[in-house]
MARMARTOR-595662 format. One line per 8 residues: number of its first residue (from 1); for each residue x, y, z of C-alpha. Coordinates in steps of 0.5 Angstrom, whole numbers, plus 500, padded with zeros to 3 digits. Layout:
N
NUM> X,Y,Z; ...
This chain:
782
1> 209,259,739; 204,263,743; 199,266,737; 195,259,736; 193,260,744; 189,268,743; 182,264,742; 183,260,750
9> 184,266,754; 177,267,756; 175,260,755; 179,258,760; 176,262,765; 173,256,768; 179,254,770; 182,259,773
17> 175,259,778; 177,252,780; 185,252,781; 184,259,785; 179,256,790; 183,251,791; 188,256,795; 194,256,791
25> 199,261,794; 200,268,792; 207,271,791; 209,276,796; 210,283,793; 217,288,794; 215,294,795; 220,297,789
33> 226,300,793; 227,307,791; 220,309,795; 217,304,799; 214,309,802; 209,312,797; 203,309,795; 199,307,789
41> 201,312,783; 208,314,785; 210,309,788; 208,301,789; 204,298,783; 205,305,778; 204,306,771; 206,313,771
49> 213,312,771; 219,306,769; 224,302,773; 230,305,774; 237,302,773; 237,303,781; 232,300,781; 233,293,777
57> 238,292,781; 235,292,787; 231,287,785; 236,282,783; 240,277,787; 246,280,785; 250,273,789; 246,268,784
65> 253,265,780; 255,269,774; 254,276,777; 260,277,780; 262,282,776; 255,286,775; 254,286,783; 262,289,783
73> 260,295,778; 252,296,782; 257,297,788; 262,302,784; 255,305,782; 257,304,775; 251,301,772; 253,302,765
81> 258,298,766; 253,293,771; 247,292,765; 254,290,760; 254,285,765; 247,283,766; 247,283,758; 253,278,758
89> 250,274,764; 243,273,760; 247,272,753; 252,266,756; 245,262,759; 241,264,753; 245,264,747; 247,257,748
97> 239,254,750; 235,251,744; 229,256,746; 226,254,740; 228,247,735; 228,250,728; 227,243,725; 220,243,729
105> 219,250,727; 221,250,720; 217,244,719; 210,248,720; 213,254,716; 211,255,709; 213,261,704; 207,265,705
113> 209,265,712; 215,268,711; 212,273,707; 208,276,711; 214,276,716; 219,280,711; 213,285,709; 212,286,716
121> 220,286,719; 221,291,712; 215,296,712; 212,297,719; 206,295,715; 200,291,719; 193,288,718; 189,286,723
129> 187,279,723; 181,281,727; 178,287,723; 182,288,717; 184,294,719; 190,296,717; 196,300,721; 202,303,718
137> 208,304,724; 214,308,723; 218,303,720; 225,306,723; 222,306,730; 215,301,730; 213,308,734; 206,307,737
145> 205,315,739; 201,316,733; 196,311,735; 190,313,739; 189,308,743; 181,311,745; 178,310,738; 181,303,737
153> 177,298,737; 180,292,743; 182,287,739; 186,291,734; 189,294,740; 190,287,742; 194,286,735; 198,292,735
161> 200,292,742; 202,285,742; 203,283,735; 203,276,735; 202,275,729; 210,278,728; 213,274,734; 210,268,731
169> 213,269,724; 219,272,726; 222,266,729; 223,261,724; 223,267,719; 231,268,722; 232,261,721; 230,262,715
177> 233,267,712; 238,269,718; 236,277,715; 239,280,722; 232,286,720; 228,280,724; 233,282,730; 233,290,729
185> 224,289,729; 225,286,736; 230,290,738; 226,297,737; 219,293,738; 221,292,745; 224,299,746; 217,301,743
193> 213,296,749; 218,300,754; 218,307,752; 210,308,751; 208,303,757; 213,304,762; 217,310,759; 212,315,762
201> 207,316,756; 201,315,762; 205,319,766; 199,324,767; 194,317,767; 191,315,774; 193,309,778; 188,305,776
209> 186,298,774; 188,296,766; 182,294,762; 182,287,760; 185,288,753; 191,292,756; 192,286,760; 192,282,756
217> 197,285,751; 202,283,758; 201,276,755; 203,278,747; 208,282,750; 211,277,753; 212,272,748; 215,278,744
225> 220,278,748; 221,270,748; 222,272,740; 227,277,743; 231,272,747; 230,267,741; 234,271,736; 239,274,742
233> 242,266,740; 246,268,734; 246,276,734; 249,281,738; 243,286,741; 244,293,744; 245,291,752; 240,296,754
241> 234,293,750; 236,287,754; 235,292,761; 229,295,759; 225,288,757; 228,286,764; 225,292,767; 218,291,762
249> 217,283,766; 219,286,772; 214,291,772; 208,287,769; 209,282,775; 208,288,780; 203,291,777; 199,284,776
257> 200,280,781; 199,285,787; 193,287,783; 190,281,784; 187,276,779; 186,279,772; 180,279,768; 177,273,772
265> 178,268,769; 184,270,765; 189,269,772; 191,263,770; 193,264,763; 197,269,764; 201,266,770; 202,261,767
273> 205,266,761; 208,270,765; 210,266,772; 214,260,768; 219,265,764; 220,270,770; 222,263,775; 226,262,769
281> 229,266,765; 228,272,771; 231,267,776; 236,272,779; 231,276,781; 229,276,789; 222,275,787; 223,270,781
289> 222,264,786; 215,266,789; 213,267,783; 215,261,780; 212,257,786; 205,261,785; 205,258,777; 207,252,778
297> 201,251,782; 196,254,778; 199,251,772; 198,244,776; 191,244,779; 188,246,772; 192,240,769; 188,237,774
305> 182,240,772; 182,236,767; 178,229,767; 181,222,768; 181,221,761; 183,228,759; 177,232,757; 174,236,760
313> 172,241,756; 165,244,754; 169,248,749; 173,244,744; 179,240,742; 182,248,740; 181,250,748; 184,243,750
321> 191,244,747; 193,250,751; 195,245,757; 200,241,752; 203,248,751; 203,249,757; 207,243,759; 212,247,754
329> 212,254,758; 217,250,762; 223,248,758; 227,255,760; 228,252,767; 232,246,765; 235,249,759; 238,255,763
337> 241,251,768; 236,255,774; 235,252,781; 229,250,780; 225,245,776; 218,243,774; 220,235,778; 215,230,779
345> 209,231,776; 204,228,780; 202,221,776; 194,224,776; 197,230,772; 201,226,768; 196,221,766; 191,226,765
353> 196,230,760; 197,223,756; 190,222,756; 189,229,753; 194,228,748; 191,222,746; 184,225,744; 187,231,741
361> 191,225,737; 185,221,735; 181,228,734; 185,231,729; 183,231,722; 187,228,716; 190,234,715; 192,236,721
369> 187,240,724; 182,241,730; 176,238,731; 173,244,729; 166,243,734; 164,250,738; 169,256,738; 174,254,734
377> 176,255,726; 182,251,723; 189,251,728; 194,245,727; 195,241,733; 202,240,730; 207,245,733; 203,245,739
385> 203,237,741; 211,238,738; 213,243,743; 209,241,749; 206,234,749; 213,232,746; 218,236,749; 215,236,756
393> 214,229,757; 218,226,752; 212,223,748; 210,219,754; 214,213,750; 209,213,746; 212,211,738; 204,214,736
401> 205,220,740; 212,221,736; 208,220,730; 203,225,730; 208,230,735; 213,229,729; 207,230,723; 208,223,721
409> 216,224,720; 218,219,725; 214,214,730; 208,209,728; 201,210,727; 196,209,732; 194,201,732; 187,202,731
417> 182,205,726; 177,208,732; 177,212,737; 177,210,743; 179,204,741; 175,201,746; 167,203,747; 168,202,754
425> 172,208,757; 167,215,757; 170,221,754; 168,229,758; 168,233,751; 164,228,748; 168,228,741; 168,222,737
433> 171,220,731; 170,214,726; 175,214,721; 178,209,715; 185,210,717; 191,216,718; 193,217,712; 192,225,709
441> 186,221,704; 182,217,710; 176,218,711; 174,221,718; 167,224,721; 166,227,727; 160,228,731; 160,232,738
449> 155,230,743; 159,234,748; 156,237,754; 153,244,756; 158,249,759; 157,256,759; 163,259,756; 165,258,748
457> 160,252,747; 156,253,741; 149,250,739; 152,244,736; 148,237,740; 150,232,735; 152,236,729; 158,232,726
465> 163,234,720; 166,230,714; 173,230,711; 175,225,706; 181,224,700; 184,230,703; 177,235,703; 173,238,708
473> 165,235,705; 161,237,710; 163,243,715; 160,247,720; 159,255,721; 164,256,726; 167,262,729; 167,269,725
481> 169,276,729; 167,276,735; 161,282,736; 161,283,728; 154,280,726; 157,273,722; 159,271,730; 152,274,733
489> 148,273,728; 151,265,725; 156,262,729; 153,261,736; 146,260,732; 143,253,731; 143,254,723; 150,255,724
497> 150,247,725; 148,241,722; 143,240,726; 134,239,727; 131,244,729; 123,245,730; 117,250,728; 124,255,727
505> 126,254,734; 132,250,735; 139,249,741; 142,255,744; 149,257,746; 149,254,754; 148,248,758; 141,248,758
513> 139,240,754; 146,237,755; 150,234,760; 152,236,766; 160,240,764; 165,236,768; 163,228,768; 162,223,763
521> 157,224,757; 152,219,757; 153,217,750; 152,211,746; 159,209,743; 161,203,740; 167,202,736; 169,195,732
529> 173,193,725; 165,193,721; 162,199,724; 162,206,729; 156,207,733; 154,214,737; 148,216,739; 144,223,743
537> 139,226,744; 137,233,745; 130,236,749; 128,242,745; 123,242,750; 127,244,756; 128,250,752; 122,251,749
545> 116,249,754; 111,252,752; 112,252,744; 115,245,743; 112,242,749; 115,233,749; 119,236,743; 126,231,744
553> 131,230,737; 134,224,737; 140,223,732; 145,216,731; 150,216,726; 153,209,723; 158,208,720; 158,202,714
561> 166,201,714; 169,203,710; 164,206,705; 158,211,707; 155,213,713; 147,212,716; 145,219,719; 138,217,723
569> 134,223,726; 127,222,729; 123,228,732; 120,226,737; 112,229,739; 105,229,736; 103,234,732; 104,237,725
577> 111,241,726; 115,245,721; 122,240,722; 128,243,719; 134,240,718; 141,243,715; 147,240,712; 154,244,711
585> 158,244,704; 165,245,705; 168,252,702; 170,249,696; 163,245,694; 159,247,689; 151,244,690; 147,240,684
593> 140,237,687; 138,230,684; 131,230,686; 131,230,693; 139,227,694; 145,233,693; 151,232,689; 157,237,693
601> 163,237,687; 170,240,691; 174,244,686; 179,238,686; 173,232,684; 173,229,691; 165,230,693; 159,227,697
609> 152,225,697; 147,226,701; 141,221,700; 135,221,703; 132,216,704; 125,218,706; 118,222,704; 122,229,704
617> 122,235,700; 126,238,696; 132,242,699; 134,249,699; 141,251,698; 142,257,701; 149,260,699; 152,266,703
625> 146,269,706; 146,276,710; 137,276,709; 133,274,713; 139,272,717; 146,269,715; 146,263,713; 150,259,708
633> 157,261,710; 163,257,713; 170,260,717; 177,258,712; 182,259,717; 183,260,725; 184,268,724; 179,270,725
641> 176,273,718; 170,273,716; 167,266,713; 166,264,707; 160,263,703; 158,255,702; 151,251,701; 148,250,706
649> 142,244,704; 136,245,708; 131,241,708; 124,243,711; 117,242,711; 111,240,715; 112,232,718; 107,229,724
657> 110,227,729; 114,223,731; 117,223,726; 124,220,722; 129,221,718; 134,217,714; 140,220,710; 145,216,707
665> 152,219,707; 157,217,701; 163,221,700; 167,219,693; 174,221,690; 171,221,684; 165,225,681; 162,221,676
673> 161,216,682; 154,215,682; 149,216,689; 148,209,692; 141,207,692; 137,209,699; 130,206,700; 126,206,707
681> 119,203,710; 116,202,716; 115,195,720; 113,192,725; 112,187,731; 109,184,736; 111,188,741; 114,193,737
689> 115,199,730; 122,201,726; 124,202,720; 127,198,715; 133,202,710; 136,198,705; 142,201,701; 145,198,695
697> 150,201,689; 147,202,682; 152,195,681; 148,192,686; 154,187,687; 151,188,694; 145,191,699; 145,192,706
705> 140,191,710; 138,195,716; 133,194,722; 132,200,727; 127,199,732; 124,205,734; 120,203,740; 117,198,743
713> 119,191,746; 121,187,738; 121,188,730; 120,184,725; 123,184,718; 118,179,715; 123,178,708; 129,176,711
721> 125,172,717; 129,177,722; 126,179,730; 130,184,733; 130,188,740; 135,192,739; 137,199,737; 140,196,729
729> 141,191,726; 146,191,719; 145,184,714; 150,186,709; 148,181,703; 154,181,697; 150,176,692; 145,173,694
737> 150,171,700; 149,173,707; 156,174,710; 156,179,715; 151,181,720; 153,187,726; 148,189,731; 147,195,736
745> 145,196,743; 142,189,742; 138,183,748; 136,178,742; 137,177,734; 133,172,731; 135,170,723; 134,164,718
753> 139,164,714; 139,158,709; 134,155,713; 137,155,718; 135,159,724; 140,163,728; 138,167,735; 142,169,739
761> 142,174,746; 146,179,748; 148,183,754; 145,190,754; 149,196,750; 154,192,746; 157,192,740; 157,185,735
769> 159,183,729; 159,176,726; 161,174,719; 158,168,714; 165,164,714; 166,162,721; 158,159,720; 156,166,725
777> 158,162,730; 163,167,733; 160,174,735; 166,178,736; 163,183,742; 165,189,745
């Protein structure tokens, strides 16, 4: 259940500085009872030798209820006999507590999954899903004392140490299978932790800090030993691999926790692993309750962390879910009857968490995936939401939690058809989504105007992506290896991303031209029944002083419900500048070029065009590019793997500025569909210039006129008797019939319609639509 977190840990860095500086208390640390006296590298926080059953002793409550017996045979100095005791303890708490619920896990499952689980439970035969290198373990004793650990490269040793790939797909592989190999991996797995990290294989080590990577595995370790616990349910273990992962969580604490915060950021992450199972699943232990103090303040001020709404992050969607799953570290407490629970959670932390789950909802794609902006790939929110925000806080009561919580299997989905569902509520991240609904075929974009932050954030102002009829149209680069040269040289670059960039200079990873992390992002967001509206812009001269001086791109994208999409770019500055523009092609599409339009066809029929509707030159589609740079290539899963090669069309080429772009958006669900027709010209008024953009299809059984105002006071669309001060203006024209007008951000619109003249006045930064059968006397605003 741990495995989708192992991209949070560093970005959560942020996180842990705040709920550090806000003084959260530290645990008192025992010195271990059999040499209190001695000191680093013998005694107190050694790795040169394990803890003694004396020793595991000592350090548990032997008055807590149930240990009644243990506590006599410890006394009689019969500790065999105490650690059966101490296993039967554990077994009677955890055999009957639903670590795990099977038809959650079940659900998320596939035959594939088992598989791998079974290759791995059987063979010992691992493959790194960081690099692909591949590790053959003893498959009798999963030995790592061949490994050399000094010639590993750390994020293999990340995946062989904790191999979360094996403690993820072991789980529900038992339940599936119910093959006992499951339980015997786990058994010899954990012998394996205990005998070459505290079983004297660094006997001759010195005392010093761990490496980051080492610290890490402590989390990976941990959840091994939850799948431990888990299988323990329904199958008898060898009562001497329970003493040795009590003694692994005991050591762990010790050694970490006194050391101080791990890895900077990383504090925060691993107390909240490790703390809430050892106040839980350890509580016997003297020291349990300090610990569980200290996590449970940790875990709740980086929920506080969060904004008002629930999304605060400069990262992603991917990053945010990590405060749904730690909702669920604290299921143990309750279900294992401890002394002490997680009680009242503070109403700022509980609207927070809901106001999360909420965005990470209405965020998700159709297909269950994240929004898959900055440093993410293509985890599901299913299994986390299921388990943390449902199990936590019972789906807030919310039959639209359920819904999503459940993979649509119970509960009601969300009664709106946008998110937010009001324009009026700011969103931290800056993710905005327009969809045509929640079925697995909708029609979904979503763009990131978030803000600029200094961890994980990629150089993606106003890049958007497309998913519609169940396939990912238009992509982003996304995450590759982290250090190989797809992640240094592509993912954290501008050409990544759909984005602008000019003269070959474009964003940059980090907060420079983006708004300030941590408060609301000034983002024009309009949202009603006819149409989405998002707007932002990006000064590529605040990075590029002396090469783009007053160089600002400016992107809006319109959604016409429910068929097609506006993207409106204009690059502000004077001169002639090379302007390049990119748009992704999802993995599974192939390119045609129709003059300067493009036609992506998936392998299964569904597709998209993207229309011009300016003077631009012919694209280039640049597919799986490793010269002169990367380029052309998209990440297929959430694993870290090397992309795969997918059309980037890029458009470049001289343009005075300032200059404007119009690109229409057309998903279709069947190839054959041909491209609407796109055309566009200047205008101007008395006081003002835009742009006007009509957009038909080749039936012609309707056009959509648009007025955009590019500066000035108002424009004139002289054909249709229209004056505009606004940012846009829709005349949808079925006919010869004008039946729907929406306006954008606008103070007047003036029109004739049948010569009668309309005028009307709003208030600044409104959304409006009126229709032809209520006489347009009713403008519906918001």
């Amino acid at each position: 259940m741990f495995v989708k977190l192992r991209h949070a840990i560093a970005a959560l860095a942020g996180v842990a500085a705040i709920s550090i500086a806000a003084g959260c208390p530290q645990p008192e640390i025992l010195p271990r009872a059999d040499k209190p006296e001695q000191g680093r590298g013998e005694g107190l926080n050694s790795l040169s030798r394990p803890f003694t059953d004396k020793e595991l002793f000592r350090a548990i409550d032997l008055n807590t209820p149930g240990l009644e017996k243990t506590r006599q045979f410890v006394n009689d100095d019969k500790l065999d006999a105490a650690t059966r005791e101490l296993h039967n303890f554990f077994r009677g708490k955890i055999g009957n507590a639903p670590f795990v619920d099977p038809e959650i896990d079940l659900i998320y499952f596939d035959e594939e999954q088992r598989q791998a689980a079974e290759r791995s439970a059987r063979t010992g035969h691992l493959v790194s899903k960081y690099t692909g290198n591949v590790f053959q373990l003893d498959p009798s004793r999963f030995d790592l004392g061949a490994v050399d650990f000094s010639n590993v490269d750390p994020l293999d040793a990340l995946y062989l140490l904790g191999l979360d790939e094996i403690s993820d797909r072991y789980r529900p592989a038992f339940f599936v299978t119910g093959d006992p190999i499951y339980v015997q991996r786990s058994s010899e797995l954990i012998s394996s932790y205990f005998h070459h990290f505290h079983g004297g294989a660094r006997n001759s080590a010195p005392d010093t800090a761990l490496t980051p990577w080492e610290r890490w595995t402590v989390r990976h370790r941990l959840s091994h030993l939850l799948v431990y616990f888990t299988l323990f349910q329904k199958t008898d273990l060898d009562y001497k691999v329970t003493a040795k992962a009590l003694k692994i969580i005991l050591e762990d604490e010790r050694l970490h926790v006194s050391r101080g915060h791990l890895w900077q950021g990383n504090a925060i992450q691993y107390m909240c692993f490790t703390g809430a199972q050892a106040g839980a699943i350890y509580y016997p232990f003297r020291e349990s309750e300090l610990w569980f103090e200290s996590q449970t303040s940790l875990l709740l001020n980086g929920m506080r962390d969060l904004a008002p709404d629930g999304c605060n992050s400069d990262l992603s969607a991917a990053y945010a879910a990590s405060y749904a799953l730690w909702c669920d570290l604290y299921k143990p407490v309750a279900w294992l009857d401890s002394p002490r629970s997680l009680e009242n959670v503070p109403s700022d932390v509980h609207d927070r968490i809901e106001a999360l789950g909420e965005w990470l909802m209405n965020t998700t794609k159709p297909n269950g995936e994240y929004a898959p902006f900055n440093d993410s790939d293509r985890p599901s929110f299913f299994p986390e939401y299921a388990r943390g925000l449902g199990a936590f806080f019972d789906y807030f009561g919310r039959s639209d939690f359920e819904w999503f919580a459940t993979n649509k299997a119970s509960g009601a989905p969300p009664i709106y058809q946008s998110f937010p569902p009001t324009s009026d509520t700011p969103s931290y991240a800056g993710i905005y989504v327009m969809r045509k609904g929640w079925n697995t075929n909708a029609i979904y974009l979503a763009s990131d105007f978030g803000p600029g932050g200094w961890a994980h954030n990629h150089p993606d102002f106003g890049s958007f992506v497309l998913h519609a009829f169940g396939e990912d149209l238009i992509d982003e680069g996304r995450t590759a290896p982290y250090g190989s040269a797809l992640h240094d040289g592509y993912s954290i670059r501008y050409w990544a991303h759909n984005v602008i960039a000019v003269d070959g200079l474009g964003q940059e990873v980090g907060p420079m031209g983006r708004a300030p992390y941590g408060q609301p992002v000034p983002t024009p967001w309009e949202t009603n029944a006819v149409f989405d509206y998002v707007s932002g812009s990006y000064p590529l001269h605040e990075l590029h002083p002396a090469n783009l001086p007053g160089v600002v791109h400016q992107r809006a994208i319109y959604y016409a419900k429910p068929d097609y999409f506006l993207v409106l770019d204009r690059v502000e500055g004077s001169g002639v500048r090379r302007v390049w523009c990119k748009f992704q092609l999802g993995s599974s599409l192939t390119a045609t070029l129709e003059g300067t339009s493009v036609h992506g066809v998936s392998q299964t029929g569904t597709s998209v065009w993207i229309i011009p509707g300016d003077s631009r030159a012919t694209p280039a589609v640049i597919t799986g590019q490793t010269e002169p740079r990367f380029d052309g290539w998209v990440s297929t899963d959430n694993t870290l793997t090397a992309p795969h090669a997918a059309p980037s069309i890029e458009y470049e080429d001289d343009q005075m500025l300032p200059v404007n772009y119009v690109t229409v958006i057309q998903p279709t669900r069947n190839p054959n569909t041909p491209p609407l027709r796109v055309t566009s010209h200047s205008v101007s008024g008395a006081n003002g210039t835009g742009r006007a953009i009509r957009v038909s299809p080749s039936s012609l059984n309707y056009e959509d006129i648009y007025l955009l105002r590019h500066d000035g006071e108002t424009v004139a669309l002289q054909d249709r008797d229209v004056v505009f001060n606004g940012d846009l203006a829709q005349f949808h024209v079925t006919g010869a019939i004008l039946d729907r007008v929406a306006v954008v951000n606008a103070n007047t619109l003036s029109f004739t319609e049948n010569g009668v003249i309309f005028a009307y006045t709003f208030p600044k930064a409104t959304s409006a639509y009126a229709l032809a059968s209520e006489d347009f006397a009713i403008w519906r605003t918001e």
